[in-house]
N, CA, C and O atoms as a DFTB+ gen file, in Angstrom:
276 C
 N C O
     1  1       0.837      -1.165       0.000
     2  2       0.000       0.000       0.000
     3  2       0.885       1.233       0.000
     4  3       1.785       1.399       0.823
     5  1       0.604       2.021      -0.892
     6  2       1.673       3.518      -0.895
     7  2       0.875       4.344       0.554
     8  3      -0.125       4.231       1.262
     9  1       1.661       4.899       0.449
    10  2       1.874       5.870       1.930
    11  2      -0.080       6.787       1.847
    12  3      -1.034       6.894       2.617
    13  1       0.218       7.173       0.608
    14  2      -0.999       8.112       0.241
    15  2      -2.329       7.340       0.357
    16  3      -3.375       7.937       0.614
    17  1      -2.280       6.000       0.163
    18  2      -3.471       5.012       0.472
    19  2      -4.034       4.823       1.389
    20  3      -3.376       4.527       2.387
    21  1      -5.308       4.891       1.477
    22  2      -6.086       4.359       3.073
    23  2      -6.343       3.060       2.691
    24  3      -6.533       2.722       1.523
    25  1      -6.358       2.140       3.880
    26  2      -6.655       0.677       4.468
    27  2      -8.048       0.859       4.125
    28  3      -8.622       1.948       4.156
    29  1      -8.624      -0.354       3.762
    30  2      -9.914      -0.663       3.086
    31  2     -10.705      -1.409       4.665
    32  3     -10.611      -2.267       5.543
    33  1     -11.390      -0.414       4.187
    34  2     -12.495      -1.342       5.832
    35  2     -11.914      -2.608       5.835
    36  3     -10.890      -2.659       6.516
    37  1     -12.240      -3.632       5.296
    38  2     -12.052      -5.096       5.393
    39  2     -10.498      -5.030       5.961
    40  3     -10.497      -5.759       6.953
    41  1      -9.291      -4.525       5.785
    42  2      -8.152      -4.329       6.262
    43  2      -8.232      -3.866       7.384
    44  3      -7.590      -4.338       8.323
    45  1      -9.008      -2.889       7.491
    46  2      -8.914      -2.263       9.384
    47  2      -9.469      -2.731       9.710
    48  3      -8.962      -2.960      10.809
    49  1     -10.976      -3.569       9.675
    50  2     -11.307      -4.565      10.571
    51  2     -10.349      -5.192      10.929
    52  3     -10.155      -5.145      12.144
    53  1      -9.422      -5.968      10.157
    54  2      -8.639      -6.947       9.926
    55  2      -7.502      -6.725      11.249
    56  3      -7.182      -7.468      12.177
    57  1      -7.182      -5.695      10.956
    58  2      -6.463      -4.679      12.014
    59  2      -6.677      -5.154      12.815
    60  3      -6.009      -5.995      13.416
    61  1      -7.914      -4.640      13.089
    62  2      -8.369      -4.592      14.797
    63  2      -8.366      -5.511      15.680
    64  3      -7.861      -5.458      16.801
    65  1      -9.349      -7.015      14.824
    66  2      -9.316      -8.337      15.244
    67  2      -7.734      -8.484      15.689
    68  3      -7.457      -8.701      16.869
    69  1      -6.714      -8.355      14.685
    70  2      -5.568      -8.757      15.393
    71  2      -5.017      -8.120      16.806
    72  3      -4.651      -8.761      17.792
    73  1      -5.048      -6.884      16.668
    74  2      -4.574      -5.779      17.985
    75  2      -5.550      -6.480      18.979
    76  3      -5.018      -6.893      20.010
    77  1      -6.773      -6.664      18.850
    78  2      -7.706      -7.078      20.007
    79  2      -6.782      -8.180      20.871
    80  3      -6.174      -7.980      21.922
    81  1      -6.894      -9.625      19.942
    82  2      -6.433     -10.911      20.271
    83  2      -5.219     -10.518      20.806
    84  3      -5.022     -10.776      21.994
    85  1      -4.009      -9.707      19.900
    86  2      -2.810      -9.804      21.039
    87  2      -2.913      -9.130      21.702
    88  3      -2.021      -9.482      22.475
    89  1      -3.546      -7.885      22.338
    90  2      -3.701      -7.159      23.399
    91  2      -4.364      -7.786      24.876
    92  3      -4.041      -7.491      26.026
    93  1      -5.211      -8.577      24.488
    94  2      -6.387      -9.398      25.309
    95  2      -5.200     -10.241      26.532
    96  3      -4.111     -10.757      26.275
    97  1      -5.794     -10.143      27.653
    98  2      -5.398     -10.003      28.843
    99  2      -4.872     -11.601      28.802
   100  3      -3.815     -11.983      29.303
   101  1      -5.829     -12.437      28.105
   102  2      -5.938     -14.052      27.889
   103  2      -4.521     -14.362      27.730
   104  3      -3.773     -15.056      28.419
   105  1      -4.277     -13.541      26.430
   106  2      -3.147     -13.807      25.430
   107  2      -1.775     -13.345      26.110
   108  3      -0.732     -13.324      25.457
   109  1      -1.835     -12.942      27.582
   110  2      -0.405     -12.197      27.713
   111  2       0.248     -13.653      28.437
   112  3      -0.227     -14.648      28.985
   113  1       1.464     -13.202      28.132
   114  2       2.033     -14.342      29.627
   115  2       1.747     -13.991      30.862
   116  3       1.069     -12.963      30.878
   117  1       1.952     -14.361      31.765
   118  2       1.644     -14.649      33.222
   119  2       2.891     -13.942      33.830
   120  3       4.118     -14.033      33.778
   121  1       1.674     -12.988      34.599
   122  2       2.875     -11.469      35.179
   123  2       3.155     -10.283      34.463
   124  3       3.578      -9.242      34.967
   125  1       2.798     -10.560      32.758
   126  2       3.264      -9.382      31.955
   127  2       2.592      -8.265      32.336
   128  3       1.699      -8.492      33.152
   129  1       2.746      -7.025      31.979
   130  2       2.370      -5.518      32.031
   131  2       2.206      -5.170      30.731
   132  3       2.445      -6.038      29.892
   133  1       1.791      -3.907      30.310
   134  2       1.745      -2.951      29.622
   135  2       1.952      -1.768      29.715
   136  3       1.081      -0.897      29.716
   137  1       3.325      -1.576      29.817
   138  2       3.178       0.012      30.363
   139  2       3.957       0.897      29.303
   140  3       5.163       0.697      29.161
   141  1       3.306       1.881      28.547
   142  2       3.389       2.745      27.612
   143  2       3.861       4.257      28.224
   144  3       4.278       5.111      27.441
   145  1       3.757       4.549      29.808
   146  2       3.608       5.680      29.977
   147  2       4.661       6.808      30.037
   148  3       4.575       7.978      30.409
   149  1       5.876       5.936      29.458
   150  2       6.662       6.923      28.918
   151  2       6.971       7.476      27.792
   152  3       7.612       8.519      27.669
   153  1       6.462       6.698      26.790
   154  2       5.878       7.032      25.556
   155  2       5.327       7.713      24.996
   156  3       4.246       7.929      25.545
   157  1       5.481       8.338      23.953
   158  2       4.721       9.471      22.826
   159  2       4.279       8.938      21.754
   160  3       4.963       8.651      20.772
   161  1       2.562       8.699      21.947
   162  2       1.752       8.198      20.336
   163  2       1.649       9.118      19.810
   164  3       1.539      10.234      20.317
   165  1       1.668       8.678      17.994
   166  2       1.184       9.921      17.049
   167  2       0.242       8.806      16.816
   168  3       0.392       7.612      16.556
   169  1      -0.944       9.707      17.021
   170  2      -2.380       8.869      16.569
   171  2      -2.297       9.475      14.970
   172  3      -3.365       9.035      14.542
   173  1      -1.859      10.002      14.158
   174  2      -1.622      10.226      12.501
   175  2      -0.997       8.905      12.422
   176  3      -1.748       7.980      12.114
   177  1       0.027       8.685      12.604
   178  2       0.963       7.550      12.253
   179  2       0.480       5.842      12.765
   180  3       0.713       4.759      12.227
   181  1      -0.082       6.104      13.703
   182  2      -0.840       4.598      14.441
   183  2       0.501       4.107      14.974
   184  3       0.807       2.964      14.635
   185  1       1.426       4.831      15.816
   186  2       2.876       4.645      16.215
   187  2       3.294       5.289      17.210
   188  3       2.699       6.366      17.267
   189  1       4.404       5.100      18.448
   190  2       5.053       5.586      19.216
   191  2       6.212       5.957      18.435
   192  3       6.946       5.224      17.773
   193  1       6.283       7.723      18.686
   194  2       7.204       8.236      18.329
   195  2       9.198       7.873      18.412
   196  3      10.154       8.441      17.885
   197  1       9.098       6.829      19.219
   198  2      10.450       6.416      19.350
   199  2      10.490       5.381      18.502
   200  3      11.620       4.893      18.477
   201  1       9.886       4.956      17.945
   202  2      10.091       3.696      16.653
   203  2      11.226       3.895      16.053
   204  3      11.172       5.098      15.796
   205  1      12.407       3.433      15.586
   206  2      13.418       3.821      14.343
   207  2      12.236       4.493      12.980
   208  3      12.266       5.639      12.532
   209  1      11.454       3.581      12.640
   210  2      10.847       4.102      11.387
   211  2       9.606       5.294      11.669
   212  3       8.848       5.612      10.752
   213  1       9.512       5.832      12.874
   214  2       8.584       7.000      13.294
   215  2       8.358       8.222      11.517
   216  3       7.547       8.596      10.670
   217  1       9.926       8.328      12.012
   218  2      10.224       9.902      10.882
   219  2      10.075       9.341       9.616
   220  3       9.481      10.145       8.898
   221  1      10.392       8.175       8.948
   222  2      10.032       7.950       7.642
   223  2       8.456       7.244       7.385
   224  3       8.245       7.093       6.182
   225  1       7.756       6.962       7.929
   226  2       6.489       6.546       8.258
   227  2       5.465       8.151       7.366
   228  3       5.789       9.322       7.562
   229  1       4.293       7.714       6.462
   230  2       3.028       9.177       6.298
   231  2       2.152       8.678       6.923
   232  3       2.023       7.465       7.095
   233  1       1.265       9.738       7.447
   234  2       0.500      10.112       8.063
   235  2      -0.653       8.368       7.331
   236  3      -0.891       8.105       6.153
   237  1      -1.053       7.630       8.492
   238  2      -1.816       6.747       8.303
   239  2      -3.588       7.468       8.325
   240  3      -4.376       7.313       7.393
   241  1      -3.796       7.986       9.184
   242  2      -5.144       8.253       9.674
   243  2      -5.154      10.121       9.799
   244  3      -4.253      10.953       9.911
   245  1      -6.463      10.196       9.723
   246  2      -6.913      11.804       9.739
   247  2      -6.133      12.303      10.852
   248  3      -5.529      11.537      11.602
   249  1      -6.122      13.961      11.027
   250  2      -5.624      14.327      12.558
   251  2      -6.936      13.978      13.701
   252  3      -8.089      13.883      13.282
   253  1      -6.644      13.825      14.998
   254  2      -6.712      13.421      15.669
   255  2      -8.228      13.795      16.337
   256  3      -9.061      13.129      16.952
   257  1      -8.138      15.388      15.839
   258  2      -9.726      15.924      16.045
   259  2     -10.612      15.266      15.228
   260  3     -11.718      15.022      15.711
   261  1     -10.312      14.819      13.762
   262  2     -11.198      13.999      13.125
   263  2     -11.402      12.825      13.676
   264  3     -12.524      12.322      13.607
   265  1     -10.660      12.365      14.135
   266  2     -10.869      10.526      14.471
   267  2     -12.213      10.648      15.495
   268  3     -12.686      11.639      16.052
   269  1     -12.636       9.217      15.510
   270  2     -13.846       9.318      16.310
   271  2     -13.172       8.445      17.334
   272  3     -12.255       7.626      17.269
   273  1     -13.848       8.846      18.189
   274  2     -13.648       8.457      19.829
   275  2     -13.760       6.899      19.917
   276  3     -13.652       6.332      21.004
């Protein structure tokens, strides 16, 4: 998909199902955490700004006031 392309519903569903399943409390090992809170998301990018590929990454999704809740 070029940078300029949006994900086709059927793809971001697709998305999601996956993020759900590995996020899901079921799926972690035993004892794991999640802790993000030193971290900087760009909700444009669908990424934490410390990624190596942050800066070469386009804008995935609308700005942030557009997105729905």
């Amino acid at each position: 998909m070029d940078e300029d392309e949006q994900p086709s519903e059927a793809e971001v569903e697709q998305l999601e199902r996956e993020r759900a399943e590995r996020l899901a409390e079921e799926n972690r090992p035993e004892g794991s955490e999640v802790d993000n809170t030193g971290r900087d998301f760009d909700p444009e990018k669908g990424m934490f700004t410390d990624r190596e590929d942050h800066a070469s990454t386009g804008r995935t999704y609308p700005p942030l006031e557009e997105q729905d809740s």
